[in-house]
C-alpha positions in Angstrom: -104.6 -189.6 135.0 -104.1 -188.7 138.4 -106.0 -191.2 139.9 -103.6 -193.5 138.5 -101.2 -192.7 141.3 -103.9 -193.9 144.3 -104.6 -197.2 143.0 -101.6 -199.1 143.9 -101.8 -197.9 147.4 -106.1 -198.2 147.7 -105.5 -201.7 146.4 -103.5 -202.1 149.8 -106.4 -200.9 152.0 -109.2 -202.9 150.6 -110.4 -206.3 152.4 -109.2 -209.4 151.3 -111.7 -210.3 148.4 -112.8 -206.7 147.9 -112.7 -205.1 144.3 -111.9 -201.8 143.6 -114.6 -200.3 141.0 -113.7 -196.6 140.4 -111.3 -193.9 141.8 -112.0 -190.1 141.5 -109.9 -187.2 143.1 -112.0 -184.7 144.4 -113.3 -182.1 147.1 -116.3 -181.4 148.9 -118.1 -178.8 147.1 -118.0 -174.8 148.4 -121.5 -174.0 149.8 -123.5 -174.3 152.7 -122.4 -177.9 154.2 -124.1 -180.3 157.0 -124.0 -178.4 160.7 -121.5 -180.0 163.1 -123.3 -177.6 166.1 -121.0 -176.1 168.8 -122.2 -174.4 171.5 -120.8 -171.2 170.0 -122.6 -171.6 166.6 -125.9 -172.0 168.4 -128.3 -169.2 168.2 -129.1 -169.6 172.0 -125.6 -169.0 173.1 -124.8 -166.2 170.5 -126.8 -163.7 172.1 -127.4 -162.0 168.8 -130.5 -163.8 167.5 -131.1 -163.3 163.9 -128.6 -159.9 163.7 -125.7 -161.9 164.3 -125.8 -163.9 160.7 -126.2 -160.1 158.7 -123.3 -158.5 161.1 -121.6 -161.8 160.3 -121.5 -160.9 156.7 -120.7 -157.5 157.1 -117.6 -158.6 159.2 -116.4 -161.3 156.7 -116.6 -158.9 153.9 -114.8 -156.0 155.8 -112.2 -157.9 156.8 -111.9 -161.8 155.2 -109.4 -162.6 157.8 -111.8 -162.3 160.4 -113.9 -165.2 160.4 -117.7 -165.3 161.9 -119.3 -168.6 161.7 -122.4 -167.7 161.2 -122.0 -165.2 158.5 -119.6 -167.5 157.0 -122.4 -170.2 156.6 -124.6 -166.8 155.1 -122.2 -166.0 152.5 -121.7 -169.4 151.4 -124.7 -170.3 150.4 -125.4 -167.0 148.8 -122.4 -167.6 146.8 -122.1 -171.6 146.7 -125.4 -172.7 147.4 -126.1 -175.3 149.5 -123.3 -178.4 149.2 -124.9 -180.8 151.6 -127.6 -181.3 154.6 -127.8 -183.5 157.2 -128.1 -183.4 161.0 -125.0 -184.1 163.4 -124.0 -187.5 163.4 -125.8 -188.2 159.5 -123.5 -190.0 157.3 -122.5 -186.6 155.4 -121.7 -184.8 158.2 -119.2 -187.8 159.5 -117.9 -187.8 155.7 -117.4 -183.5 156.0 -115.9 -184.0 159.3 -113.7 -186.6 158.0 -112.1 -183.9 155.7 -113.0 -181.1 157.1 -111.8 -181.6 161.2 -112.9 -179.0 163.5 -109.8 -177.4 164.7 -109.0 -177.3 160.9 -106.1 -179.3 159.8 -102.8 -177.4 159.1 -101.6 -179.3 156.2 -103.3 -179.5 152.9 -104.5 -183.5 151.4 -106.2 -184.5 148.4 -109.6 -186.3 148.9 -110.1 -189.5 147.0 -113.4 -191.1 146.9 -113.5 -195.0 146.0 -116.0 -197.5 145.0 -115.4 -201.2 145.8 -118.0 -204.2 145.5 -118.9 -203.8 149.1 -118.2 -200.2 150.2 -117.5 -196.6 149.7 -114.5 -195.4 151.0 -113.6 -191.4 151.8 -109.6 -191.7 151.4 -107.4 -188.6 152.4 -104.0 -188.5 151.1 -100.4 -187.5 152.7 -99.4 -183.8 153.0 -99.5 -182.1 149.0 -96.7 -179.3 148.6 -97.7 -176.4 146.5 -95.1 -176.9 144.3 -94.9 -180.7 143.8 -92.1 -183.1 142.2 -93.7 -186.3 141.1 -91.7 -187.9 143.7 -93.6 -185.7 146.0 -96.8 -187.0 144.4 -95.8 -190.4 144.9 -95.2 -190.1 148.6 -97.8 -188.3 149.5 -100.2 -191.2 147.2 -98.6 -194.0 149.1 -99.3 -192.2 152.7 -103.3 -192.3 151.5 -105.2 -193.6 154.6 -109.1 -194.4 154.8 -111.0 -191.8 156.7 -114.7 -192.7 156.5 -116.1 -195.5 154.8 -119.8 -197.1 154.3 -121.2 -200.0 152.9 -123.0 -199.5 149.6 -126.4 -199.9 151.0 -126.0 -196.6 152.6 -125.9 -195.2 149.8 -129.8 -194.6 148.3 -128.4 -192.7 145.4 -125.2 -190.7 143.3 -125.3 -188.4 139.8 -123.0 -185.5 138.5 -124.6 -183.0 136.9 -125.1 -179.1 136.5 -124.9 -177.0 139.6 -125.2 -173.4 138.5 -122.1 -172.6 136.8 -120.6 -176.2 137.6 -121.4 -179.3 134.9 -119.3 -182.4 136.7 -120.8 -182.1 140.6 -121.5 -185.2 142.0 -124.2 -185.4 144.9 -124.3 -188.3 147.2 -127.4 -189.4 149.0 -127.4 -191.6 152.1 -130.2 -193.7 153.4 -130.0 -191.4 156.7 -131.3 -188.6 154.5 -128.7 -186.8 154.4 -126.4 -185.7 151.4 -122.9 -184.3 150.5 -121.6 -182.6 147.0 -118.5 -183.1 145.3 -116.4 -181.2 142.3 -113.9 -181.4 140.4 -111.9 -177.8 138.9 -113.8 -176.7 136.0 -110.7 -177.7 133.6 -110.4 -181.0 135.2 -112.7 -183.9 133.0 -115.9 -184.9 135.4 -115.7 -188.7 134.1 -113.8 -190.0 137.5 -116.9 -188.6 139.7 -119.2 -189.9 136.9 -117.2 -193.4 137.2 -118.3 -193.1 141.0 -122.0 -192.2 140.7 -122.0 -195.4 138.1 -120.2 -197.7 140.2 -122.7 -196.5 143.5 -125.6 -197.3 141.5 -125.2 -200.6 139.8 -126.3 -202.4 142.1 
């Protein structure tokens, strides 16, 4: 399994003493996702009030390389749903941040979640090629580096399950409130996120 690849080198970043429990790689979920605010995304600055969301949309889907932020937060949770909440600062918004950078990163990573005895740890990989050797695979597992991490009392609660057309999501719930989604592709098996939402609460 591909998570087989990450273990060797997550054993490497865990504390002394500190057991790793389970391993999934995954994504955040497409859909409308904790705010980071700018001072272009808010409404006061945009000049546009409520208009500028519905001309948003109507620019993303005249052109998709133009993107609006505010119709691209419309048009996601039209399509997606909504993926997470919290306020800037929550724990899901550090976790979105922490894979999702604002500028945008320019190379492409896997996102690994782990579960240990103490914590839970947001792990990015090295740079993934498109096409992929498994030497490529290798390197890019051994370059994995922790992003984010918590202990496991910030965590009030994890489960996969259906999310409209989605069976395996698995939604994460800090004690700040907040909350992040996670998938897996629809042809990959769910039982790595469902190892994680059974290794966050068994306490």
């Amino acid at each position: 399994m591909t998570e087989n690849i990450y273990q060797a080198r997550l054993s490497q970043l865990v504390e002394p003493g500190e057991r790793l429990l389970a391993i999934a790689k995954t994504e955040i979920a497409q859909g409308t996702r904790p705010a980071e605010m700018s001072v272009n995304d808010s409404p006061e600055s945009s000049g546009s009030g409520r208009g500028g969301g519905v001309s948003g949309v109507l620019l993303n889907l005249i052109s998709p390389l133009i993107s609006f932020s505010a119709g691209d937060r419309l048009v996601d949770r039209v399509v997606y749903g909504i993926a997470g909440r919290g306020a800037p600062g929550s724990a899901a918004s550090a976790v979105q941040h922490a894979r999702r950078p604002v500028p945008p990163a320019t190379t492409t990573e896997d996102t690994i979640l782990a579960v240990t005895d103490r914590r839970l740890l947001v792990c990015a990989s090295g740079p993934m090629k498109l096409w992929s050797s498994q030497a490529d695979d290798e390197k890019a597992a051994a370059e994995t580096r922790v992003v984010w991490s918590a202990p496991r009392a910030a965590v009030a609660s994890a489960r996969v399950g259906w999310h409209r057309l989605n069976p395996k999501r698995l939604r994460i719930e800090f004690t700040d409130g907040s909350w992040l989604a996670f998938i897996v592709p629809i042809a990959e098996p769910g039982k790595p996120l469902r190892d994680i939402a059974a290794a966050l609460t068994d306490r």
